[in-house]
C-alpha positions as CSV (number, residue, x, y, z in Angstrom):
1,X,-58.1,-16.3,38.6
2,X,-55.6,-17.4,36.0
3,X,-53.8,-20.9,37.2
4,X,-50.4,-21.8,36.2
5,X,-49.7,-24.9,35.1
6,X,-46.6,-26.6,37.3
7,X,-44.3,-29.2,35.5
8,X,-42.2,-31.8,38.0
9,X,-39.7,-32.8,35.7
10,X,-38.0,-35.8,37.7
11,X,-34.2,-34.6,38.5
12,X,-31.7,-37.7,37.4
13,X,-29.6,-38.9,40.0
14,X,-26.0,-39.7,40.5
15,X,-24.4,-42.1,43.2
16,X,-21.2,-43.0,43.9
17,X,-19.6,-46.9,44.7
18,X,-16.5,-47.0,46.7
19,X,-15.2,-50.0,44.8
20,X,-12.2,-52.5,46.7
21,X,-10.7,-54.9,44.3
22,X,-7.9,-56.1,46.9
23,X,-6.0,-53.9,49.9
24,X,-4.3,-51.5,47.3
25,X,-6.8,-51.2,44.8
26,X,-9.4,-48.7,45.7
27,X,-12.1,-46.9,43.2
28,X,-15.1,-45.3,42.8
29,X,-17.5,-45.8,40.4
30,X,-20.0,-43.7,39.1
31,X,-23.8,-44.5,38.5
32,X,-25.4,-42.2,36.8
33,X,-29.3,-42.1,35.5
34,X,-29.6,-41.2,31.9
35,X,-32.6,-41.1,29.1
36,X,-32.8,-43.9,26.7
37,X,-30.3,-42.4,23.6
38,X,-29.1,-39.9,25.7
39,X,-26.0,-39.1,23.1
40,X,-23.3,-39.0,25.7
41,X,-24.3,-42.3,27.4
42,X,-24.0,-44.1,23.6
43,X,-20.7,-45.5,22.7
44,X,-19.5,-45.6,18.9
45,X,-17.9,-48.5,17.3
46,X,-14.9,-46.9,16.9
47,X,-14.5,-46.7,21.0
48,X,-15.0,-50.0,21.4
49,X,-12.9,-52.0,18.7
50,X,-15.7,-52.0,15.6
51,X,-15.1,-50.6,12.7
52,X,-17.7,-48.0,12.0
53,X,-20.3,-48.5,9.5
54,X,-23.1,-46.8,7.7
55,X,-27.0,-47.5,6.9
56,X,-27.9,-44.7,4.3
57,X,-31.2,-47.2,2.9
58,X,-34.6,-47.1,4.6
59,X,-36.3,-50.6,4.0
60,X,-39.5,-51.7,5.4
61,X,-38.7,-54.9,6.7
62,X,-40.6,-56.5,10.1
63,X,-38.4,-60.0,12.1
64,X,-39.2,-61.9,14.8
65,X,-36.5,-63.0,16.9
66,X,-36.6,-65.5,19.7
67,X,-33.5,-66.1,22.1
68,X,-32.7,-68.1,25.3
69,X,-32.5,-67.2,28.5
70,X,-29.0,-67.5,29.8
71,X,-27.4,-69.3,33.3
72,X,-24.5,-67.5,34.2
73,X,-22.6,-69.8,36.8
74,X,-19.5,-68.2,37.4
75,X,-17.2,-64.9,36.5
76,X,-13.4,-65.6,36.1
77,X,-12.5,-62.2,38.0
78,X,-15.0,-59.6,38.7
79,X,-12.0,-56.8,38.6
80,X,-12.4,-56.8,35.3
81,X,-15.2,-54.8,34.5
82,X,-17.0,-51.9,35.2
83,X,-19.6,-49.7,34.2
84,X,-17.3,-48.4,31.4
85,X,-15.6,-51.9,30.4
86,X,-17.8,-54.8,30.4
87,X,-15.9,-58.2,30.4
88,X,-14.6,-60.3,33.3
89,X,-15.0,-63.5,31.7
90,X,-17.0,-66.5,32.7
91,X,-18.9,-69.1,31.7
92,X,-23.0,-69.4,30.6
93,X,-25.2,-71.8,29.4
94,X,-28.3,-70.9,26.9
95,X,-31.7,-72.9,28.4
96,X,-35.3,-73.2,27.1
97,X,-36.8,-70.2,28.5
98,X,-37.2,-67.7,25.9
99,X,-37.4,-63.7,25.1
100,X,-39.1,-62.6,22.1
101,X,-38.9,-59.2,20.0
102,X,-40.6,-58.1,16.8
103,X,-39.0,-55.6,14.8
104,X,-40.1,-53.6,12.2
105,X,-38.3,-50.9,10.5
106,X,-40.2,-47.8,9.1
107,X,-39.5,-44.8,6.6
108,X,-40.5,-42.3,9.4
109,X,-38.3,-41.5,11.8
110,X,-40.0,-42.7,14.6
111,X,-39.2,-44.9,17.6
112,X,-42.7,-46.9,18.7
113,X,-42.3,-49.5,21.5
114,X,-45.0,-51.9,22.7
115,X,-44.3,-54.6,25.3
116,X,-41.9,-55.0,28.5
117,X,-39.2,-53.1,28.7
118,X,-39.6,-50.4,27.1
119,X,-37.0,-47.9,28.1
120,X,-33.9,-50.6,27.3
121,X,-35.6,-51.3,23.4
122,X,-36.0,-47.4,23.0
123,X,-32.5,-47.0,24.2
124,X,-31.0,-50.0,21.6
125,X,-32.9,-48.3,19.1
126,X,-31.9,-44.7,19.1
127,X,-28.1,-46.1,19.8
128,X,-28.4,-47.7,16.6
129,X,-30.0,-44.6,14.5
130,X,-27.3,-42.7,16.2
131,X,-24.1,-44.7,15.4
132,X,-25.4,-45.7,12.1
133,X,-26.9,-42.6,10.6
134,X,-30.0,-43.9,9.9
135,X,-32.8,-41.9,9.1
136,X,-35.7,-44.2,9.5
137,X,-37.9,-45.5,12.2
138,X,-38.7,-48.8,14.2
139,X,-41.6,-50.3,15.6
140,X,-40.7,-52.8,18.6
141,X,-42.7,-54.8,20.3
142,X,-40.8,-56.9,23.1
143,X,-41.6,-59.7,26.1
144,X,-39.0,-60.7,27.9
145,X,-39.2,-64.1,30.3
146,X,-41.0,-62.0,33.5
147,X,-38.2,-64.3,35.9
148,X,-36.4,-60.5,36.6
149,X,-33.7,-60.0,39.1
150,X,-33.4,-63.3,40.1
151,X,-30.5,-64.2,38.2
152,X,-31.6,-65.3,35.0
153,X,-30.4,-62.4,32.6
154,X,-33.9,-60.8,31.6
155,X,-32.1,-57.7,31.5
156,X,-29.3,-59.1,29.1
157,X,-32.0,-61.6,26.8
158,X,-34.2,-58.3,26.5
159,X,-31.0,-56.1,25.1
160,X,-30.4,-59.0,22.9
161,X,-33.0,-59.9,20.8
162,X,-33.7,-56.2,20.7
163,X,-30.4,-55.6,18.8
164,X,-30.7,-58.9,16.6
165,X,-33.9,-57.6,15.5
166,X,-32.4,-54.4,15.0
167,X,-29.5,-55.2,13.1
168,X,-31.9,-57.9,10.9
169,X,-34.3,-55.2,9.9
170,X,-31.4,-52.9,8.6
171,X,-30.0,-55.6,6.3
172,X,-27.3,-57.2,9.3
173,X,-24.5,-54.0,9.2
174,X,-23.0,-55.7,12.2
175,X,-21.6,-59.3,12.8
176,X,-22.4,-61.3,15.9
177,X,-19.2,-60.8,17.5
178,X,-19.7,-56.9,16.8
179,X,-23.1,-57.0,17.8
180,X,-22.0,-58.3,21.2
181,X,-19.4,-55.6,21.7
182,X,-22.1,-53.0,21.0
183,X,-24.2,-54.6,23.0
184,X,-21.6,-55.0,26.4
185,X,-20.5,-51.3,26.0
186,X,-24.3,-49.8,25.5
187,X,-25.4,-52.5,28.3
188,X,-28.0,-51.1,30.6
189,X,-31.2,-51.2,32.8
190,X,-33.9,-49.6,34.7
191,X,-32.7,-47.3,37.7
192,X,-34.2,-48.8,40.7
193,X,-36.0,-45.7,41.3
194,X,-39.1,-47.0,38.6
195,X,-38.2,-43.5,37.4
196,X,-38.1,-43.0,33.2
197,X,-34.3,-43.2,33.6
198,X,-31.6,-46.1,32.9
199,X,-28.3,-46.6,34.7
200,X,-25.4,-48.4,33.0
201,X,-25.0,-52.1,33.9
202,X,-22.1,-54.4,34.9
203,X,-21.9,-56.8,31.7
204,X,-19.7,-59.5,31.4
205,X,-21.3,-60.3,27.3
206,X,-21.9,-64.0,28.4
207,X,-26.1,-63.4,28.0
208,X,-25.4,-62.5,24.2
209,X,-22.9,-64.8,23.7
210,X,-25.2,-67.9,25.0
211,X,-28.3,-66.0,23.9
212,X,-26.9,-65.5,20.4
213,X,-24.9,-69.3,19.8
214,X,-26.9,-72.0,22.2
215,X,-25.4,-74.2,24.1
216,X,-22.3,-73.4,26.8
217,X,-19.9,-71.1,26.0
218,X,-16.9,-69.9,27.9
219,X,-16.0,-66.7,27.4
220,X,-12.9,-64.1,27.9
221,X,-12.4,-60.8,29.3
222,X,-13.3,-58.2,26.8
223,X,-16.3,-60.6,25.7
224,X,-14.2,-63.2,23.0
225,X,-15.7,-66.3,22.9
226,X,-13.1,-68.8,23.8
227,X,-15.0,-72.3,23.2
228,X,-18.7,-72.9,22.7
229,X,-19.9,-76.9,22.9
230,X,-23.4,-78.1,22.4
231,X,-24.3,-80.1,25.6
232,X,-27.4,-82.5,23.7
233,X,-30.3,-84.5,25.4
234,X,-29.8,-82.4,28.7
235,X,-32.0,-81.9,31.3
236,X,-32.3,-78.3,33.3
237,X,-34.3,-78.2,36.4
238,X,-34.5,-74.4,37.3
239,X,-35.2,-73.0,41.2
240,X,-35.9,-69.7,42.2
241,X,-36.0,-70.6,45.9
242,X,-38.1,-68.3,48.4
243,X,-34.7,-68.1,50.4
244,X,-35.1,-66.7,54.0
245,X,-32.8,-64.0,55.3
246,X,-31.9,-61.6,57.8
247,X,-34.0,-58.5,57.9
248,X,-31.5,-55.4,57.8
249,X,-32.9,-54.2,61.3
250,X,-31.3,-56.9,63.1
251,X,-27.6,-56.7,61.0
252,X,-27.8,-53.0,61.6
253,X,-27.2,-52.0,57.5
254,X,-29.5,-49.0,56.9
255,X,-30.3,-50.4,53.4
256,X,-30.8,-53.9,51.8
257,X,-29.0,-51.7,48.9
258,X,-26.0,-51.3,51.4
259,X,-25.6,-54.6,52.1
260,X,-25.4,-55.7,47.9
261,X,-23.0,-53.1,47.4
262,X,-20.9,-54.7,50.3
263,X,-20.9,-57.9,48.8
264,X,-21.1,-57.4,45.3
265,X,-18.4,-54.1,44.6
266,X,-16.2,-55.1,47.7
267,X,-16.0,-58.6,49.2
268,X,-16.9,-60.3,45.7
269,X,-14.3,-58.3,43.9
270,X,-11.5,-58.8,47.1
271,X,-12.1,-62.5,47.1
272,X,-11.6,-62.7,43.1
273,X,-8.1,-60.7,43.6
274,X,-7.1,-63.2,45.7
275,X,-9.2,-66.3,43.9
276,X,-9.1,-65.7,40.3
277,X,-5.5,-67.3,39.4
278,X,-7.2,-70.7,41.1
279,X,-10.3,-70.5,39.7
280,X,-8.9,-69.9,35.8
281,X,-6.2,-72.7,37.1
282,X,-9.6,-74.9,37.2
283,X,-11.1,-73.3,34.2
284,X,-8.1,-74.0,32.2
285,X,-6.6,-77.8,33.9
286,X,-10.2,-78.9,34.6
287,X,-13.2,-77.4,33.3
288,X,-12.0,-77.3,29.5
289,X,-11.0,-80.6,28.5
290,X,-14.3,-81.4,30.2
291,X,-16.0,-79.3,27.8
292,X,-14.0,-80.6,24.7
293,X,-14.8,-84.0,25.8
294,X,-18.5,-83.4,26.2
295,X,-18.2,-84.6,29.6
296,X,-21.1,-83.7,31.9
297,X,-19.8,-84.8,34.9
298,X,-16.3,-83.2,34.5
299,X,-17.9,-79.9,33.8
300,X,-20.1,-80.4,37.1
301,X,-17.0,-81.3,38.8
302,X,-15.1,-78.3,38.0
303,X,-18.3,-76.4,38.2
304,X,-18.7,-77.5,41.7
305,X,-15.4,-76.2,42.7
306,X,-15.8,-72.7,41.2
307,X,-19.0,-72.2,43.2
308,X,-16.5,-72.4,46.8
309,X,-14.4,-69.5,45.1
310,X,-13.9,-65.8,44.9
311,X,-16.9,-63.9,43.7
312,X,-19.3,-66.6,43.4
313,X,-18.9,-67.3,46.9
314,X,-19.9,-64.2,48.1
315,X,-23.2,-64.0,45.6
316,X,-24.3,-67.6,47.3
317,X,-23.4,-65.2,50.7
318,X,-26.2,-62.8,49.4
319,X,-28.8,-65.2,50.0
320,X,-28.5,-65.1,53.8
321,X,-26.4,-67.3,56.2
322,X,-23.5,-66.8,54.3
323,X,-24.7,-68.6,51.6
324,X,-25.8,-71.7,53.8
325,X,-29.9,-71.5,52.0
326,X,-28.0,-71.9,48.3
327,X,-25.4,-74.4,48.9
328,X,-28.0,-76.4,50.5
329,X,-30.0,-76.6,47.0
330,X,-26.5,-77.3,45.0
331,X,-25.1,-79.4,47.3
332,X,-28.3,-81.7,47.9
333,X,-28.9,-81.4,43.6
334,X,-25.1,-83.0,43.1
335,X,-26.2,-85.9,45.9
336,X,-28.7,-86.6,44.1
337,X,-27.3,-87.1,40.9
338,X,-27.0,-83.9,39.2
339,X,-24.4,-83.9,37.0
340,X,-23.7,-80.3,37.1
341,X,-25.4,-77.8,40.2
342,X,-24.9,-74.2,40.9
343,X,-26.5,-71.1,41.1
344,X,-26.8,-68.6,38.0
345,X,-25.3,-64.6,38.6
346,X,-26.2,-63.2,41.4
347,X,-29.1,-65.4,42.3
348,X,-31.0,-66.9,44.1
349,X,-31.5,-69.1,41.0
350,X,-30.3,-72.5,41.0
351,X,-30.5,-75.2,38.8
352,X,-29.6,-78.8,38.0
353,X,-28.1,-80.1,34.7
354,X,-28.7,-83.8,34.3
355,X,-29.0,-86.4,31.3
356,X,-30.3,-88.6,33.5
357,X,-34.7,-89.0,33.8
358,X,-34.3,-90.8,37.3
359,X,-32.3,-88.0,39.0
360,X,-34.8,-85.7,37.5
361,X,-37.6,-87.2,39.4
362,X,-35.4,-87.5,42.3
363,X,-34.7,-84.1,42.4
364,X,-38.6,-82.8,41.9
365,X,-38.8,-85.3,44.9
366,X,-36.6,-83.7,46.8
367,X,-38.3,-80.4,46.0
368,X,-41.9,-81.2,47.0
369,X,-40.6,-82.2,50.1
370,X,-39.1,-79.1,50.4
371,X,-42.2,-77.2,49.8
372,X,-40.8,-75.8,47.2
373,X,-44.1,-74.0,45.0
374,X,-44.6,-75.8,41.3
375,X,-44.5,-71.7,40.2
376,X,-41.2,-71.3,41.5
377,X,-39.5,-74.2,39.6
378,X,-38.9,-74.9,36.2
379,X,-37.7,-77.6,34.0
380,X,-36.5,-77.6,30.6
381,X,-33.3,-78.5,28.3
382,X,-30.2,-77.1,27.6
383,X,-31.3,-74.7,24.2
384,X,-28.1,-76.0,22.1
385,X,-29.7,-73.6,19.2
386,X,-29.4,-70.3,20.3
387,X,-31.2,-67.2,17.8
388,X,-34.0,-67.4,15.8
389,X,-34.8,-65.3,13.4
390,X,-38.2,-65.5,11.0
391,X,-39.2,-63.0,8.4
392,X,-42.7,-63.1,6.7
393,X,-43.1,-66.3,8.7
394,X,-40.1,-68.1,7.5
395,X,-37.2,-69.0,9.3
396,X,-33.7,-67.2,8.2
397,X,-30.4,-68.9,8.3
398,X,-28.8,-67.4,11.0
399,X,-26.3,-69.3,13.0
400,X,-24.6,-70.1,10.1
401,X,-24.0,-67.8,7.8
402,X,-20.8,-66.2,6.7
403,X,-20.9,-62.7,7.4
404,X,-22.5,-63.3,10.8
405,X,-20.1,-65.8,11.9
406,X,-17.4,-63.0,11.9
């Protein structure tokens, strides 16, 4: 008896977020699963303020490229972007945890990944072949930082130094600043299904603008880099903290996914409509100068304040308690000494910048007694360098050449 063969082909799924910005502003947003290079997910330099370019050559040429991971302690207004428009501005600061990608470009046209994260580099790679023309291949091999969903960009380090490599293999037909406005408008992840589909993401560009330059940068809406400083000889002591919370049966949400979409699309977004003129009041009066000055403490003051406000507030709210498990960390890091505290997207990292050895033992101190597991802390420095790139083992000039600087 003849048997015929069955395919599941995995349907892709669409939800929509009713989204509240304030008492008059009501959308919804659409999430959408799509394949990686799906042609009506790309978006074109032309839609998105680069002038379009061409890549007719096909060069064998193989890079490695190293970036840092990003902290991302506040957004200026969460109103600001959506799954269409990244932006929102904000501030981040590059540290000394690191994603890696090799690239190698090929005559075929093929598209070979290797590594972690595979569907995101397959997506960056066909988006480039797409909106470039280019006729050749790529072979990527990428590792990203394995700290995901805990606030410390491994979705926007892995698009990164994905798209440096890219656009170093193929002879650099994109600037920085363009390559971060490619990157923000093509930004994207995993569904949460594990399914072989991607969703877009909310992208504010600070992970490729810290990732890219070092240091700490504060950044616009629509992704502009408004001032980048080098903060040398600085400690970061980095906590992903085991933080207890509620289990949904006893709040009555059906979903943990129901309750982030609560806080996150509504009450984060409501308190930045009412929030955001104070917190870019702080930004611009406070925070700053502070930066111009190279004065730790300033930023950490003004820092401080931001983490109180709008849609920061209800991220540290996530965490359970309304927030009481995180501001216990940054509030306890600052009496100890911290210069700057606070907890990085939408958490439950925090972390400790300090210049200071003593209050760096005082805080692993305070830690162990704490409990806190050695696997769930790290300590490193500020990463004032930002990309590297090395070809045939050598290391390119990147940060400062001409054309790249834009």
């Amino acid at each position: 008896m003849a048997v015929n063969k069955v395919s599941f082909i995995e349907q892709k799924q669409k939800i929509e977020i009713g989204i509240i910005g304030g008492p008059f502003d009501r959308i919804t947003t659409v999430l959408e699963e799509f394949e990686p290079g799906q042609k009506n997910f790309i978006v074109y330099p032309e839609q998105c303020g680069v002038a379009p370019r061409k890549v007719a050559e096909v060069a064998e040429r193989e890079v490695e490229v190293t970036v840092p991971a990003r902290l991302h302690p506040t957004v200026l207004d969460m109103n600001r972007f959506n799954v269409s428009r990244p932006g929102g501005g904000g501030m981040g600061i590059a540290v000394g945890v690191y994603l890696k990608a090799r690239v190698r470009s090929t005559p075929g046209p093929e598209i070979v990944v290797k590594g972690e994260r595979p569907l995101i580099a397959t997506h960056f790679a066909r988006v480039f072949r797409e909106i470039l023309g280019y006729k050749g291949g790529f072979e990527i091999e990428l590792y990203d930082h394995k700290r995901r969903h805990v606030g410390m960009g491994s979705s926007t380090g892995t698009m990164c130094a994905a798209c440096i490599g890219i656009n170093e293999v193929l002879g650099r037909p994109f600037n920085n600043r363009e390559l971060r406005r490619i990157l923000g408008y093509n930004a994207c992840e995993e569904s949460p299904r594990g399914s072989r589909y991607l969703i877009r993401g909310f992208e504010t560009g600070m992970g490729a603008m810290v990732s890219i330059h070092g240091g700490m940068v504060l950044g616009t809406d629509d992704m502009e880099i408004i001032y980048r400083t080098a903060l040398p000889g600085t400690r970061a002591i980095i906590v992903i903290p085991d933080v207890p919370s509620l289990k949904d049966e006893f709040t009555g949400k059906d979903t943990a996914a129901e309750s982030e979409v609560e806080l996150l699309m509504r009450r984060a977004r409501y308190l930045d409509y009412l929030q955001c003129g104070t917190k870019s009041q702080i930004v611009l009066l406070d925070l700053l100068p502070a930066m111009v000055r190279g004065d730790l403490k300033g930023i950490g003051d003004a820092m401080f304040d931001l983490c109180f406000l709008g849609s920061k507030r209800a991220e540290c709210e996530q965490h359970g308690v309304w927030g009481t498990h995180i501001y216990n960390f940054i509030g306890s890091f600052r009496e100890l000494g911290a210069e700057v505290a606070g907890m990085s997207s939408v958490g439950p990292t925090v972390f400790a910048l300090t210049r200071s050895g003593q209050v760096q033992e005082r805080i692993m101190d305070f830690l162990a007694s704490r409990q806190v597991a050695p696997s769930r802390i790290i300590v490193t420095e500020v990463d004032n360098i930002g990309a590297r790139i090395l070809e045939n083992g050598k290391e390119r000039n990147y940060q400062h050449e001409g054309w790249l600087s834009g």
